[in-house]
Structure formats: C-alpha cells, structure tokens
KEBANU-700203 format. One record per residue (C-alpha): x, y, z; residue in one letter. Coordinates in steps of 0.25 Angstrom, whole numbers, plus 5000, padded with zeros to 4 digits. Each point is the difference from the previous one (the first is absolute). Layout:
N
XYZA ...
This chain:
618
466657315675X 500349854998X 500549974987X 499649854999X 500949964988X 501150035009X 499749985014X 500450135002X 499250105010X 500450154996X 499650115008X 499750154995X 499350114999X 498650034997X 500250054984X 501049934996X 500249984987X 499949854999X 501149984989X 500850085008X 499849925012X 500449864995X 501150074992X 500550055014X 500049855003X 500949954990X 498649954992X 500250064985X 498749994992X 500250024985X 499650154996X 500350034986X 499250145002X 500850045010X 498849995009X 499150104993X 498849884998X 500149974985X 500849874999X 499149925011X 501249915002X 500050025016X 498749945003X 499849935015X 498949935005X 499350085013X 498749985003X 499950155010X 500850095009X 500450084988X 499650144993X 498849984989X 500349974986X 500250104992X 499850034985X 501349964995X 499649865008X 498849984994X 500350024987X 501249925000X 499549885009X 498650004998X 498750005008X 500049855000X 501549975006X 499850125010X 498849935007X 501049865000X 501150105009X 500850024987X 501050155004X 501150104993X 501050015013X 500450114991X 498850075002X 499449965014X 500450055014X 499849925013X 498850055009X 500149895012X 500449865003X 500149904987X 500449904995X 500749994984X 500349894990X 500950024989X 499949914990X 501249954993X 499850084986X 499950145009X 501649975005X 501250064992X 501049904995X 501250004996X 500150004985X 501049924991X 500750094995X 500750004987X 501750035003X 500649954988X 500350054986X 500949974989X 501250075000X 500850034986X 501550015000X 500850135002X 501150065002X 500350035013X 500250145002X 499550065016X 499950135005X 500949955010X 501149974998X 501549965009X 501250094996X 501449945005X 501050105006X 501549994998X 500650065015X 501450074998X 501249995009X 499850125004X 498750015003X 499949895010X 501050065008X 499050115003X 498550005003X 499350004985X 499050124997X 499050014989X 500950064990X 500949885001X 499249904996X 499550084989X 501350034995X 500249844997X 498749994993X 499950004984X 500050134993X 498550004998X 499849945014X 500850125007X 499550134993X 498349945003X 500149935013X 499650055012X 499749935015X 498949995008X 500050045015X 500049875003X 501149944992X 500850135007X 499649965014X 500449834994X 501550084995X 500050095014X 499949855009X 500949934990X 501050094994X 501149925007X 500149904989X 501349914999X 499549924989X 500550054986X 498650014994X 498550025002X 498849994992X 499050125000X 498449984998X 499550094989X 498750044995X 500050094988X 501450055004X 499650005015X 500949955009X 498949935009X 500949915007X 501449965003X 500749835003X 501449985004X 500649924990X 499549984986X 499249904993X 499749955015X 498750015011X 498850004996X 499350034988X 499050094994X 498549985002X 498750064996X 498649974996X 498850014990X 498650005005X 498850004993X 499150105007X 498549964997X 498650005004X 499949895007X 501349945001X 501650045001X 500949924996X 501650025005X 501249944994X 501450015004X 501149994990X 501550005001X 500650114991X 501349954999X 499449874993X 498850034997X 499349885009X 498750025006X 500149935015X 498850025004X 498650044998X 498750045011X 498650014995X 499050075010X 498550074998X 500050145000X 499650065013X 499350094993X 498849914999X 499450045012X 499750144993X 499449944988X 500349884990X 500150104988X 500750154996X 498650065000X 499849965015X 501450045005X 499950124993X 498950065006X 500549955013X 501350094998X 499250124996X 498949995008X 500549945014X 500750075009X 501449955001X 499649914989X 501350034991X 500949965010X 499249875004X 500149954986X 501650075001X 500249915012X 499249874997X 500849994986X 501550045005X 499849915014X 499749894987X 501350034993X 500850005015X 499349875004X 500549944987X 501450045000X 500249955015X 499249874995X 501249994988X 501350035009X 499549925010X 500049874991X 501250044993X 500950065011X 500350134995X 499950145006X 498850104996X 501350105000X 500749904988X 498750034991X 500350134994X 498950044990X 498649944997X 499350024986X 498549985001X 498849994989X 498650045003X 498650074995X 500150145000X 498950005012X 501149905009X 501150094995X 499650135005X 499349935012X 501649965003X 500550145000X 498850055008X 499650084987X 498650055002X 499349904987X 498950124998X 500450024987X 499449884996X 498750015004X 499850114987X 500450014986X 500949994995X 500649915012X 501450065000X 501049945009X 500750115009X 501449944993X 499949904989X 501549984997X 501149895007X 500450065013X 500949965011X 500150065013X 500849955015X 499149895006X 500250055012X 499150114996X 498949945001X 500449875011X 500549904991X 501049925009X 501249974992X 501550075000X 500050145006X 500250054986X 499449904992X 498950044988X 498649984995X 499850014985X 498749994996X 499649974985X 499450094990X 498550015001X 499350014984X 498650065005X 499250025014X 499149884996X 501549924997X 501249995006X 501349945002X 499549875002X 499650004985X 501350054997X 500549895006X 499349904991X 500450074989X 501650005004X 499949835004X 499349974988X 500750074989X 498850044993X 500850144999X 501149924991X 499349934994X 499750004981X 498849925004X 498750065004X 499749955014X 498950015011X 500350015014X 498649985010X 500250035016X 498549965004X 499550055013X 499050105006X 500650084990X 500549944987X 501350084993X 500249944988X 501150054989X 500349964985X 500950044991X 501549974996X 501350064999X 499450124990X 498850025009X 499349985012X 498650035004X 499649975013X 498550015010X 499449975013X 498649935001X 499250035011X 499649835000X 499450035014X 500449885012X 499349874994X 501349954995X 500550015015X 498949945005X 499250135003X 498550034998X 499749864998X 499149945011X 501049875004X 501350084994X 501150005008X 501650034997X 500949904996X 500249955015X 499949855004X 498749934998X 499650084988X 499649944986X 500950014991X 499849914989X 498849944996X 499449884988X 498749934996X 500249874996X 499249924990X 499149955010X 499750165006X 500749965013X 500850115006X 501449995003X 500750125006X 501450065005X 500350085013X 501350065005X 500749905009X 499049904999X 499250065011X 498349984999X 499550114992X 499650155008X 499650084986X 500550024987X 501450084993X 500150074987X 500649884992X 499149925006X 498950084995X 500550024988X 499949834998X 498849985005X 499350114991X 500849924989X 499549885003X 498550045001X 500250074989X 500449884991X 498949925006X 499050124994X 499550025014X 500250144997X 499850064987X 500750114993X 499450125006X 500349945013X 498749955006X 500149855009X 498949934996X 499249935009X 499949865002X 498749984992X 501150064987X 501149925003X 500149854994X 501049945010X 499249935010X 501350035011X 500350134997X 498350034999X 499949945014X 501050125006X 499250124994X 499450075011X 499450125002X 500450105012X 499550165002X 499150014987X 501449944993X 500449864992X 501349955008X 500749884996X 500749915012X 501449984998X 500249945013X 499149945009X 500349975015X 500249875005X 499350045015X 501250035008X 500550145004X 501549934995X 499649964985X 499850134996X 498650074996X 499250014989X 500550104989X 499150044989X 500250084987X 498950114998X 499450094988X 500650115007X 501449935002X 500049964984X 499650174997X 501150035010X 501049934991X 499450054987X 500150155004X 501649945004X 500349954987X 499550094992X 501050125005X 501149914996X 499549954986X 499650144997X 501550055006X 500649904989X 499250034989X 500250155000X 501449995003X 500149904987X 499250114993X 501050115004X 501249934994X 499249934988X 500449865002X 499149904998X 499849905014X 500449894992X 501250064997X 500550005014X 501249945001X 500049965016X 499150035013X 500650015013X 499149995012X 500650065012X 499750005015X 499449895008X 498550004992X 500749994986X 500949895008X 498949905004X 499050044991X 499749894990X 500450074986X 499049904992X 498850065009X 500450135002X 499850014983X 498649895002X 499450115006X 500650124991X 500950065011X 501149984989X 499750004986X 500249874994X 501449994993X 500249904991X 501549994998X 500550095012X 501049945011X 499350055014X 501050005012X 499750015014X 501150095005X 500049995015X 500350135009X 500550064987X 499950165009X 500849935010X 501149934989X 500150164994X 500350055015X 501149905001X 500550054986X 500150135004X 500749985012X 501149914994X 500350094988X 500050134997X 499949984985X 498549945004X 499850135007X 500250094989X 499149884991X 499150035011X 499950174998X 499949984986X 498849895000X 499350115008X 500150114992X 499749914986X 498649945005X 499050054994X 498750025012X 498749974993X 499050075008X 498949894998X 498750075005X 500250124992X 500249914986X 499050024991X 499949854997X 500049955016X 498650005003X 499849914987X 501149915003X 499650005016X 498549944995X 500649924990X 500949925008X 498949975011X 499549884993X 500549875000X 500749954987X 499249904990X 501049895000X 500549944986X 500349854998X 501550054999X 500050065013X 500050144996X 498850095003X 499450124996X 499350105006X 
C-alpha cells in the first residue's frame, strides 16, 4: 500500500483495518468517534483496492464524494495493492493547549511536610532505631507517627549517623523519608495535573515555597479510543481489555509528563512525593481502572464520589516509593472534580456576589451561586465548540480559524493558530464568523443563510454557494496551491450544528438563574474557564445568544481555572477541605428532567434581535 502524502510503502495483511494500518505506521488520522464512522474526520482519498462503502460511508460522505475516491480509514479494510492520499485536514495535530491559570494567594500549608530531629549524645553512640527518632519528636508528632518500610530500610542503611540532627519526611504523620542534617538536601516536591478529555496538563511545585518550576502539556492518549466520554466509555465496557487500554494510555500520559518535568529541572521522580490531580468523573474513574458502567444509566452514580487519596504506586505512578495520589471530590457522574477546581480558583464559593462560572466543551458544566448557595449543571452542547460535527471543523490545532471580521467593504479577514494557511475551522472561530454573518443579516433569527439573491452586500452575495441540496457561505477560498491551504465553507448544517450547541448552554444558565431567583442582570461576574472560554471572543459568544447579554456584568476569562484548583489543593491543606465542602454544597440540577428545559432548550436556539444598545433579546 503506498501512502502517497508520505512516500511511504506499507505492507499488510488483506483485512486490515486501514486506520489501524497507517496508525501502525506512526500516521495518526483524527477520529473523534473512536473509529465507529460517525465524525467522518478520517477521510482519504483511494480510488480501489479497498472493502466497498458501507452505510455509515455513504451517509456520512455522500454518493457524490464516493465516486471522486473520497474513504473513512475507520471504516475500510485493504483488499490488494493501492495506493492512499491523506489530505492535510484527515491528520491529527497537536492542539494548543491551554496551561495557565490565575492563581490566588494562600497560605501555604502541604500535606508534606520536613520535620527536624534533634540526636542525643547517647543515641549516636549507638545505631538509631525507630523509637529513637520518635522519642525526639513533639508530643503530637510522637504519639501519631508511624514509618513506612521504606523510611525503615532508609534508617537500617543509615542508622550510623554522626551528625547531631536529621530531618524526617512526613505525610499526614507518616514518616516517608529521612536527610542527614536539618534544613539541608533536597526539598520537597509534588505536582497537580489536570486530567481532561483531550488534554493533561502537569505542573510541578516546590512545597517548601510554594514555586511552581515547571509545567508539561501533552494530548491525552486516550484519543485514539474516541475524542469524547461516550466513546471511551463504551470502549472500556464493551472491548475486550478495553478498561485497562484506557488505564494504560492515561497513566503512561501522567509518567511521560513527570520525566518530561525532572528532566528540565533536574530533580528525581523519588523527590516528588504526592501528586493531586482534577478531572471529569469519566477520566477520574477511567485513572483507577473503575469500570464507568454506572454512567451509562440513571441515575449516573460515581462508584466513589468523595476526595480519595491512595499510594501512586498502586496504580504505576512513578514518583517516591511511598508517595501519594489525592484525587479531588467529584459533585455528580456528569461532573467532576475538574468543576470543583474551577470553583476553588475562582472563589465563587467565597464569594457575597452572585457569580457565574462557564467550562464550555463537548460538555458545558456551568455553576452560579455564592457564598449562601450554589447550583450547578452540565449541558450536553455536543462537539461544535471543538470543532466537531461541523463540515471544515477542526480542534484548536495549527492552521485553524480562530478569529474572524467583515469589513465595511465585505472583505473577509481571518485568524489562524501560528499563522499557518487555513485547513478548517475551531470553536471560537465559529463562534466569530456565525457573528459576523449574523450582523451583516446573512442569517436571520431563526437561523436560515440566505442565499445570495437575499443578501445586499455585493461581496459577501458573490461567496454564497450552494453544496449537497444546502446554502454554504465561502469563508476561505484557496489560492491554487496544495500550501496555501483549501477552501473552507460554512454550511446550513454547520450553522444548526452551533444552534443545537448553544442552546444547551443558554438553556443551562437560564434554569440555573431560575433555581436561585436571581435576575441575569443581577449577575455580578462571569468566569469562562478552559481553553474554549479562553479564546473565545465574549462580544460574539453573547452576538449569537451563547451568553445572555449582560449589561453591567464584568466577564473574565479565567484560563485553566481546573488546573489553578489542582495546584491549590496540592499546596494547602485548608484548600482541601474548601475543596470537600464545595462538593458537598452544590446543588446538581438535572437539566433534562426540568420541567422548564425543553422550553428554554427551543427558546435559546434563535439568534438574538440586536438592540442599538448592544443588548439583544430572544
């Protein structure tokens, strides 16, 4: 098989599965679906030599694109000798990922901590024992600790001590490790990830100041098994082995991460002694190897929802022999303790202010409330706002459109990531140019692009085309060369896509404002977390109703606001315990068994009417 993008010649067995076979190659197409045929992102070109299109094929592609060599590797097995072209759209990429967050001030206050040991006379003239050490720790200190093995085989090797002092490593009044001297050697180390769908994110802090030294951003592996929870949870049900693949791809993420870290700073895997991690509740059990069957069915219980730490070990975390994982409350098994996190960074807990904090993905958790109440959902906004489900959509990799304006004139001027020539289109980038046409009433309320006979703009009329029995605008037209990119349109279907994705979230928002009794206008601040809410332009997001409009309300993009609330945890134990309580005081809203969601779910599918003053109404 000759894969003629790549110059490559691949030989394998009749049958194979032909994402498989490139895979095996080190050729990664994107497959969002996990490879079942339903995100058609991992097309090819092949003109024969493989198994017959099947239905998912032709409903997908279409009869049209078939006959012009259009494939799913997903779903086609080589039959004989071909030869494949893979365009540039079909290839994963390596999405910019969102790392940083704001960080409020604590106290510092580790589970971790470095006790100093005052040596008597006596005692170095003989070989120290366990019970020597403890009888020169504090009075509290030396009726609740206890040693690990390992800090007894560390005592065995070095119990010859001349020095007159030594500092003992404890975690919660375990003595994990011991240091000739005192205040001396190295110091104490562990990290925060942010577990998500799509990314993980690891930092590395310095418990005895707090510093963070390092940070490593990578994709989740995961990936290969399905671009959402819904894939990778019928892939550890229903594949053999599949638990443990998505086990393994996840905790070779986390290991592959803290070598990258030590490795840049210089300290030891064995220095880090406890990691606190944030995630969904479907990455949280998917870590522990927790079959996510329960989440399938109502009432989606989590097999443990509250904080719980274990030895890293346990499950192959590389870091000190006796170092621990503490894994953050989840709140529901459709939110977990990434959403915690948000909470915690943001101090929407704390605050007398009613506040709105927004995580918009595949699935949109939102929360509001203050320090009296706070009532939280999860809207299923399907994968529009990552690109997802839309015909040139594409993650927030290099080349995509991320930004977008029509001048007075109608000309087009657009954004990518790194400046590169535009291969498709992202969520913010969407979100902009749905805007735009909106404000230049090429698409009405209902949500309708009018064709170019409707639309009084001579420009903008002349890129109105229609495609499969649909109008599609040209955002992007190619300049003839295989380099400058290809042509990228926006279609009906792309424009419902978004609809059905905004809705979820309006509708989210208005019955959660409902719950409380609060007016929207008496919102105080909105925080949009994660990397959507990041780049996403908040003047477009409200154009196009995603957000209501708010006409005094302060709207602050927060960063990696899960990630902040990991770090938090990790550096005091005070934030843990804020942590526990956040949990156990949200209120989870199940949104399609509200009376009023159906209503608000239509309702927030049109476009707003815009006013002279900016604000809308829908």
């Amino acid at each position: 098989m000759r894969i003629q993008s790549f110059e490559k010649d691949l030989n394998v067995p009749k049958g194979t599965n032909l994402l498989s076979a490139l895979a095996s190659a080190g050729i990664h197409l994107r497959n969002e679906c996990g490879g079942v045929g339903r995100c058609g992102k991992c097309r090819v070109l092949c003109a024969d030599g493989l198994t017959p299109p099947n239905e998912s094929e032709m409903k997908i592609i279409g009869a049209k694109n078939i006959q012009k060599g259009v494939r799913l590797a997903c779903q086609s097995k080589v039959l004989k000798s071909t030869e494949v072209h893979i365009p540039q759209t079909s290839m994963e990429r390596r999405i910019k990922i969102l790392v940083e967050g704001s960080l409020k001030e604590l106290k510092l206050n580790p589970s971790v901590k470095k006790k100093e040991i005052r040596i008597s006379s006596q005692s170095l003239k003989r070989d120290l024992s366990w019970e020597a050490i403890r009888s020169q720790m504090g009075s509290k200190n030396r009726l609740e600790s206890y040693p690990t093995l390992h800090f007894l085989k560390q005592l065995s090797e070095n119990g010859n001590i001349k020095e007159g002092r030594l500092s003992c490593i404890l975690m919660s009044q375990r003595c994990l490790d011991m240091e000739k001297g005192a205040g001396t050697g190295y110091h104490l180390y562990g990290m925060a990830f942010d577990i998500g769908t799509t990314t993980i994110v690891g930092y590395l802090h310095d418990l005895t100041s707090g510093n963070q030294l390092s940070l490593s951003a990578i994709m989740n592996p995961q990936t290969k098994f399905g671009g959402d929870v819904v894939s990778r949870i019928l892939h550890a049900t229903s594949a053999p082995n599949g638990l443990r693949e998505l086990q393994d791809a996840v905790i070779g993420a986390l290991n592959e991460i803290i070598q990258e870290v030590s490795k840049k700073t210089g300290i030891l895997n064995k220095q880090i002694y406890e990691i606190c991690a944030v995630g969904n509740t479907t990455m949280h059990h998917l870590l522990l190897g927790l079959c996510p069957s329960n989440l399938t069915h109502f009432p989606y219980t989590p097999t443990i929802r509250e904080a719980f730490s274990f030895p890293a070990k346990e499950i192959g975390v590389s870091i000190h022999p006796d170092g621990q994982f503490y894994l953050l409350p989840l709140i529901s098994g459709f939110m977990g303790s990434d959403t915690v996190g948000v909470v915690l960074s943001t101090g929407l807990h704390k605050s007398k202010h009613v506040n709105l904090a927004i995580d918009i993905g595949t699935n949109g958790e939102i929360v509001l409330g203050n320090c009296d109440r706070m009532v939280a959902a999860s809207c299923a906004a399907g994968p529009a706002f990552e690109g997802g489900q839309i015909q040139y959509g594409m993650p927030g990799t290099s080349g995509a459109i991320d930004g977008m304006a029509i001048d007075s004139r109608g000309q087009i001027r657009i954004h990518t990531i790194d400046g590169l020539p535009p291969l498709g289109i992202c969520g913010s980038g969407l979100v902009d140019a749905i805007s735009e046409m909106i404000r230049e009433r090429m698409i009405n309320q209902d949500g309708r692009l009018l064709n170019k006979e409707e639309i009084g703009n001579r420009n903008l009329a002349s890129r109105m085309i229609r495609t499969d029995s649909q109008e599609a605008f040209l955002l992007y037209q190619e300049k003839g060369n295989r380099n400058q990119g290809q042509n990228i349109l926006i279609t009906q279907k792309d424009v419902r896509q978004l609809q059905l994705a905004k809705s979820a979230i309006w509708a989210g928002i208005q019955i959660l404002a409902g719950t409380i009794g609060i007016p929207l206008m008496e919102i105080n601040e909105v925080f949009l977390a994660g990397a959507f809410g990041n780049y996403v332009k908040p003047e477009s997001a409200i154009h196009i109703g995603l957000l209501p409009y708010f006409k005094k309300t302060k709207i602050t993009p927060v960063g990696n606001a899960a990630g902040s609330g990991a770090k938090m945890a990790l550096l005091s134990l005070k934030k843990r315990e804020e942590a526990n309580r956040i949990a156990q005081k949200i209120e989870y809203i199940e949104l399609a068994k509200h009376s009023d969601f159906q209503n608000e779910y239509i309702k927030g599918m049109a476009f707003p009417l815009l006013k002279r003053d900016g604000s809308h109404s829908l």
